[in-house]
C-alpha positions in Angstrom: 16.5 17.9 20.0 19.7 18.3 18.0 19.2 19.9 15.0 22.3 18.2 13.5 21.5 15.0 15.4 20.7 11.6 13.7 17.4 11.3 12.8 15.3 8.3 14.3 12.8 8.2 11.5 15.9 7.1 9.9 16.7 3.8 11.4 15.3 0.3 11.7 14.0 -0.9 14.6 17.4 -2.5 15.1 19.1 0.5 14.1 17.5 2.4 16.6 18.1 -0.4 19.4 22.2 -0.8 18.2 22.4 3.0 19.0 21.2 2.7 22.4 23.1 0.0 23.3 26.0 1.6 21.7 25.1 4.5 24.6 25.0 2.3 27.7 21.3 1.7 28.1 19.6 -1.7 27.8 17.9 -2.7 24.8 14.0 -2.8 26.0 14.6 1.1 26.0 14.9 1.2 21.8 11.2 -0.2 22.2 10.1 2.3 24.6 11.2 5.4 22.4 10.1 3.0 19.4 6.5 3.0 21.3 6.9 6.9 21.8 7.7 8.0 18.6 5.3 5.7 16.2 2.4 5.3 18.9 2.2 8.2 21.1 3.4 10.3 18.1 5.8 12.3 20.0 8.5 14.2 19.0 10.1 15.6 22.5 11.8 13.4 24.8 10.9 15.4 27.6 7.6 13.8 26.6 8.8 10.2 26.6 8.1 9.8 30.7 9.3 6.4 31.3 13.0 7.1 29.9 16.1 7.6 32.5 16.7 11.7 32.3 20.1 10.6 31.2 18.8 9.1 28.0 16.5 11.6 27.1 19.3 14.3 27.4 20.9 12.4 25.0 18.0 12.3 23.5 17.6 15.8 22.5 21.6 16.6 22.1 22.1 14.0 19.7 18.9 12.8 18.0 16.2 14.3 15.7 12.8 12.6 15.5 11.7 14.0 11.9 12.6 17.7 11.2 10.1 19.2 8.7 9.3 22.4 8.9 5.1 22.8 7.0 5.5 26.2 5.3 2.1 26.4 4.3 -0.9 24.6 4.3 -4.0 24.9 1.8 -7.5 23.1 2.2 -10.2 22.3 0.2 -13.9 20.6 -0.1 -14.9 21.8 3.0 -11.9 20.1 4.4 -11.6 16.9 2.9 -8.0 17.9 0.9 -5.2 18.9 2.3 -1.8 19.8 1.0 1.1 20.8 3.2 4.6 22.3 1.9 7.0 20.8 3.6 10.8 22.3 3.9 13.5 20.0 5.0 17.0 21.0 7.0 18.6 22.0 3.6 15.5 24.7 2.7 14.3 21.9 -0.1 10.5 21.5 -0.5 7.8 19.2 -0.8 4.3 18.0 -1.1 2.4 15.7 1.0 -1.6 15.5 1.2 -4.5 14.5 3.5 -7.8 13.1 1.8 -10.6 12.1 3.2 -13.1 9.8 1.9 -15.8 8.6 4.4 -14.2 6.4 6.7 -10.7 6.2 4.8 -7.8 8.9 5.7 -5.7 8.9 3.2 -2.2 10.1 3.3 -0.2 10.8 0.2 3.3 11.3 0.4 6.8 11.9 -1.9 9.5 10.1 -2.5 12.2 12.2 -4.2 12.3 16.1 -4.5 11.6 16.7 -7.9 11.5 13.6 -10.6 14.0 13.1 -13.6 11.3 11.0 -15.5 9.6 14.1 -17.2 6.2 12.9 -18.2 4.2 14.7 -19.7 1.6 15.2 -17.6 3.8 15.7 -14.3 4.4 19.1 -13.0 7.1 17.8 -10.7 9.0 15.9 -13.3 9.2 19.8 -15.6 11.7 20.7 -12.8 14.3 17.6 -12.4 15.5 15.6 -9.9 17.0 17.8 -7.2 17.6 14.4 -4.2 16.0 11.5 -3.1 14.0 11.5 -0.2 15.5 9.9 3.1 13.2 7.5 5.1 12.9 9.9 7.9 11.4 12.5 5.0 8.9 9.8 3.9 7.8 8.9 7.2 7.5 12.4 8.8 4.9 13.4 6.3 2.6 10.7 7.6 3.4 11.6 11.4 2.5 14.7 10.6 -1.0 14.2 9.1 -0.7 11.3 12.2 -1.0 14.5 14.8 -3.5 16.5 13.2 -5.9 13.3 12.9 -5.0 11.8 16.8 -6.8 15.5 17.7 -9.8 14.8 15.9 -10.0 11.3 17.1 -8.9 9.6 14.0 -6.2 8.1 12.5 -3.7 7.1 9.2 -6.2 4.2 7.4 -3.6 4.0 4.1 -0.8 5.4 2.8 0.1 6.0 -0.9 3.3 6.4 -2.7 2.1 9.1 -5.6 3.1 12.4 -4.4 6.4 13.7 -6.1 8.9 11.4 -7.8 9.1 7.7 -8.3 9.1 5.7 -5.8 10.7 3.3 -7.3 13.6 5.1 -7.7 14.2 5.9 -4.0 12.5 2.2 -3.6 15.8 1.3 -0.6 13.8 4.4 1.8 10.5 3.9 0.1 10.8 0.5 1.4 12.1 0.9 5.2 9.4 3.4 5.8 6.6 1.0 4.7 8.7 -1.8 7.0 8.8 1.1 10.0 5.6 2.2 9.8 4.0 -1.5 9.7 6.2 -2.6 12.5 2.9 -4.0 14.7 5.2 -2.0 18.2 4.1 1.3 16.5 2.1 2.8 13.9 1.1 -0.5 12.7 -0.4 0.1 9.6 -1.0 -2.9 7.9 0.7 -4.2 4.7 -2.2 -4.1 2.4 -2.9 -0.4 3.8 0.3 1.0 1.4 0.5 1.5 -2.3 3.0 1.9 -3.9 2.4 4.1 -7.6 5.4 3.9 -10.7 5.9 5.1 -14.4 7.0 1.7 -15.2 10.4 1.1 -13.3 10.6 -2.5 -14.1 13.3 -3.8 -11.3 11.4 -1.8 -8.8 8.0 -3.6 -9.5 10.0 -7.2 -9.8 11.2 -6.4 -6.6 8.3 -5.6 -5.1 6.6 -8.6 -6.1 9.1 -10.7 -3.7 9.2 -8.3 -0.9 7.4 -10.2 1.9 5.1 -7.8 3.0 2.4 -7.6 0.3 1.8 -3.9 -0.8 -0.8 -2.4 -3.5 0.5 -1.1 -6.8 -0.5 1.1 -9.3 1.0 1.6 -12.1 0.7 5.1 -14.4 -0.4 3.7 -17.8 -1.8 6.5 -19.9 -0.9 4.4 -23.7 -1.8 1.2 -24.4 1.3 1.0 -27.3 4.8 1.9 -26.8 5.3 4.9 -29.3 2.3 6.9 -28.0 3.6 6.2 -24.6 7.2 6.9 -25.0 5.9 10.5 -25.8 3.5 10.2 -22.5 5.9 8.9 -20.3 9.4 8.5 -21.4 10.6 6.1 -19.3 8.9 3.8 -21.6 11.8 3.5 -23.8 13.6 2.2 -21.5 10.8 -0.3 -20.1 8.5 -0.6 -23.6 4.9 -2.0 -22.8 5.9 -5.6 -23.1 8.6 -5.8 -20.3 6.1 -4.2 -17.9 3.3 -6.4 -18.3 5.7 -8.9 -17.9 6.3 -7.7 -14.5 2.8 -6.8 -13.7 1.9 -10.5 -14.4 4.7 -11.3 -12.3 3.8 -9.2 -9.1 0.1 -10.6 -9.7 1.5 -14.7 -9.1 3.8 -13.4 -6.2 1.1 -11.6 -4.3 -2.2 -12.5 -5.6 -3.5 -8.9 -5.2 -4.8 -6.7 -8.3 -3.0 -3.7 -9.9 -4.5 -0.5 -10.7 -3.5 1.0 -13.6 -3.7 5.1 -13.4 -5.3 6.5 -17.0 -5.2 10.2 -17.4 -7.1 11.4 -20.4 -6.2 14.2 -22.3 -8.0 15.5 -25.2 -7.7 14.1 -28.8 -4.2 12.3 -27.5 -5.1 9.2 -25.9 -8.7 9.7 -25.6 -10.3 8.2 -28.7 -12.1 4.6 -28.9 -9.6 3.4 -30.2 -7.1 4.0 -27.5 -9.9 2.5 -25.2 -9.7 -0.5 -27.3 -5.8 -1.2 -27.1 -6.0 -0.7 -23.7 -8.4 -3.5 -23.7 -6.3 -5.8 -26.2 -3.3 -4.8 -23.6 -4.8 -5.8 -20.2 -6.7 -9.0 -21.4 -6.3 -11.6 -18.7 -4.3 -9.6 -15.8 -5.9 -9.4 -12.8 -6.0 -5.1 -13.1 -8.3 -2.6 -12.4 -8.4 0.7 -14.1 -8.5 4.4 -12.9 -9.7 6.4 -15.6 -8.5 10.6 -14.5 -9.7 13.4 -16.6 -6.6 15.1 -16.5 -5.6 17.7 -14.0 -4.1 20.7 -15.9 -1.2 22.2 -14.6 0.9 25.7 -15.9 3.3 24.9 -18.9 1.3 22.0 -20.1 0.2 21.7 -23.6 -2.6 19.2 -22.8 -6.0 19.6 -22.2 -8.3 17.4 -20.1 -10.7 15.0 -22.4 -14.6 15.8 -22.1 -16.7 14.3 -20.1 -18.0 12.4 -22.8 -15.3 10.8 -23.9 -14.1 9.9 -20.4 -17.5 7.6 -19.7 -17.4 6.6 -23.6 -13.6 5.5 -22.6 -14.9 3.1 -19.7 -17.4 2.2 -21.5 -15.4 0.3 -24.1 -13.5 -0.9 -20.9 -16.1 -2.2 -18.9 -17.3 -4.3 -22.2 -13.8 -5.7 -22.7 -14.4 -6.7 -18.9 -11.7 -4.8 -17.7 -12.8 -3.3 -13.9 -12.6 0.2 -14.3 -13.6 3.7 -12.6 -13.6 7.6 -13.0 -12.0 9.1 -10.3 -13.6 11.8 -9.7 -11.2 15.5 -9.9 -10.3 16.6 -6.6 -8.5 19.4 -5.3 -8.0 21.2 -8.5 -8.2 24.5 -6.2 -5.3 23.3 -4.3 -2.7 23.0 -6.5 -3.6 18.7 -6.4 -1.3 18.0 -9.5 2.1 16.1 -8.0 4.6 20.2 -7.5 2.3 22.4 -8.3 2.1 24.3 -4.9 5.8 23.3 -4.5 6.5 25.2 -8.1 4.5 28.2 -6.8 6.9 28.5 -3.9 10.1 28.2 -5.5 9.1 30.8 -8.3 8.5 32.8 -5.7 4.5 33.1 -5.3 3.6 32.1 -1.9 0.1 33.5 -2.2 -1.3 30.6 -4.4 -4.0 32.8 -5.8 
């Protein structure tokens, strides 16, 4: 295919079926290569057999179907992590990751390269923003996992928004890639099978709570009060504490479906009981659950990860405030797991990864 050709990861279904009418074929073909690309996962139009040869020339001078090129792959856990470095037409990078958990296959993907919100615990977000994502970017990284699986017999079960950057700020592509990929003519994964992870972009979760598909969120929390948090996660000034519950409560009346709330615990900053008992004071009543993360060190970062200790005394004080909580569990630490980590290595130059 065209390597300057538009990409069809790109469009809409009606996108995709206005461009080939706009070439001179009936529209029942835009299904067909619809079917091909989401369901039989293919790339090539050679390989799309029930397609006029005049339309897949066409094909492949004037149309892409995702072009990422996976510049290196790492594994861990005997095979249940995966992160891939992916490198896009312009030479930019980034993450996505395979994680399996008994029957779940769980694909984590980015939205943005880089991330202007610079929390504190982020290694993408110590780099900036270098672009948003397109919504042939986002949905290439699952294709690709897609592939590997369909050889082992398996498939995509869920897809989460919580690799590098916010989703929320890229929510226009975010969104037509959940919409693609849903779409029950091809990869039909269903609604309830996405989440969608933030820092605390209000209009992006007040959206969200409208959209008619219904998708998980989670929401990075870290602080139960506004001036601990607005060290944590700076965004916060702009959405303090109070607006975002407000639109937490608000996505829970629209959709019915619980939040998770992602808690990373660092030590002696927002470890103590006390923290544990703000954060109970601040979810009372909201249908939530939350993730408690020992967190995940990464180079240039002045935290350390709380003790184990503390962590179960934390959801301890939780889980007595009746607030659903769990400990997830560190994974892929020998991967680089932390959100540009293995990206970071690559563009300072280290492509070993120790």
């Amino acid at each position: 295919m065209s390597s300057d050709g538009a990409d069809l990861l790109d469009m809409p279904f009606e996108g995709l079926s206005r461009l080939v009418v706009d070439w001179g074929q009936p529209r029942f073909r835009a299904a067909q290569i619809w079917h091909w690309i989401y369901s039989g996962l293919v790339t090539d139009p050679d390989e799309m057999t029930n397609l006029p040869k005049d339309l897949r020339n066409r094909l492949r001078e004037e149309a892409i179907v995702g072009q990422l090129t996976p510049l290196r792959t790492v594994i861990a856990e005997e095979g249940k992590t995966e992160k891939v470095l992916l490198q896009a037409t312009d030479e930019e990078t980034f993450e996505a990751v395979l994680m399996r958990y008994g029957d779940r296959t769980t694909v984590c993907v980015s939205s943005q390269i880089g991330c202007a919100l610079g929390c504190a615990f982020c290694a993408t977000g110590q780099r900036g923003l270098v672009r948003n994502l397109t919504t042939g970017e986002i949905i290439a990284q699952v294709l690709h996992f897609a592939r590997k699986l369909r050889a082992e017999n398996l498939h995509v079960t869920n897809v989460v928004f919580m690799g590098m950057g916010e989703p929320m700020l890229n929510l226009d592509a975010v969104w037509q890639a959940v919409v693609n990929l849903n779409d029950h003519q091809g990869f039909a994964l269903g609604s309830r099978r996405f989440t969608i992870s933030t820092a605390g972009v209000v209009p992006g979760i007040e959206r969200l709570a409208r959209e008619p598909l219904s998708v998980g969120l989670a929401i990075s929390l870290h602080a139960p009060d506004d001036e601990l948090r607005n060290r944590l996660v700076p965004l916060n000034r702009r959405y303090p504490l109070e607006r975002l519950l407000a639109a937490a409560q608000l996505y829970v009346e629209h959709t019915g479906r619980r939040i998770s709330f992602e808690y990373a615990l660092a030590l002696n900053v927002n470890d103590s009981e006390g923290h544990a008992e703000g954060t109970v004071r601040l979810l009372h009543g909201l249908l939530c659950h939350v993730n408690l993360i020992p967190l995940n060190p990464i180079p240039g970062c002045e935290y350390e990860p709380s003790s184990w200790d503390r962590v179960l005394r934390f959801q301890k004080i939780l889980v007595k405030g009746c607030i659903q909580t769990t400990v997830r569990v560190p994974r892929g630490g020998d991967i680089q797991a932390g959100c540009g980590q293995l990206r970071g290595q690559y563009v300072d130059g280290d492509s070993s990864g120790g």
